[in-house]
Every structure is written in C-alpha cells, then in structure tokens.
N, C-alpha and C positions, 0 to 999 in steps of 0.2 A: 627205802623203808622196808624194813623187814616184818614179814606178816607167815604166819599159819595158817593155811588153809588145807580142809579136810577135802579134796577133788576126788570124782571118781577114776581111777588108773586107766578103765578101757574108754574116757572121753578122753582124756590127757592125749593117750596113746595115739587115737583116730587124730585126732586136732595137727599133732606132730607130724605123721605121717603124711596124711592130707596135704597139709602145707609144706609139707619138707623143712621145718625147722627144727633146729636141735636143740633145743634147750625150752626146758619148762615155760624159766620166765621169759624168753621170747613169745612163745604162743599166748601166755596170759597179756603182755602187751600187748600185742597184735590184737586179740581179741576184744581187750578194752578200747585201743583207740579206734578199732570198727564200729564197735557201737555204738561212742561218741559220735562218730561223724554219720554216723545212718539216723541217730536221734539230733544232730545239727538240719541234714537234708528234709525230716520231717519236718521238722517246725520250719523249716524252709518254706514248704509246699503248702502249708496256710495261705499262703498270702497269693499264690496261685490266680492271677487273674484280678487280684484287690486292689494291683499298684498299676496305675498309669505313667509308662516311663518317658514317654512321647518319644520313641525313637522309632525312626522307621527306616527297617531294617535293609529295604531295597537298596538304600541310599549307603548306608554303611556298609552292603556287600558287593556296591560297585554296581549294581544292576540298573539295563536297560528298560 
C-alpha cells in the first residue's frame, strides 16, 4: 500500500543508521512490527501470575 507520510529526515536518518538498513520502508517496517510485538508482550504480562498452568517445572527440566 502506498501512503505519504511527512517524517522528520534527522529521525529517519538516526533510525537507518542505528540499525544499519538501507532503505526507508525497511525501518518503517521494522519499526511497526516492534511495536506490535512490545504491545503483543504487554498485554501478555497482565496475566502475569493470574493463570495456573500446573506444570511443574523441576519435572520438565529433568531435575533431581
């Protein structure tokens, strides 16, 4: 899909750099699908302690 977007040139620049990618719409991907998955891992971490899996872990890592 093609879009216009007004970016600032010295964020572009740094982002590219940084990351060593060459091209625009590389970093704008990259950048979306980070954020995606940092806001997937968020809502992840609600449940943080809320779920009882009954697995116990000793037993699954072979431990004496």
């Amino acid at each position: 899909m093609r879009t216009t977007l007004d970016l600032p040139e010295d964020l572009l620049a740094e982002a590219m750099k940084t990351t060593h990618i060459k091209t625009k719409t590389m970093v704008i991907i990259t950048a979306l699908e980070d954020l995606i998955r940092k806001n997937k891992i968020a809502g992840l971490k609600k449940f943080k302690g809320k779920i009882d899996l009954d697995v116990n872990l000793d037993i699954l890592r072979a431990r004496n």
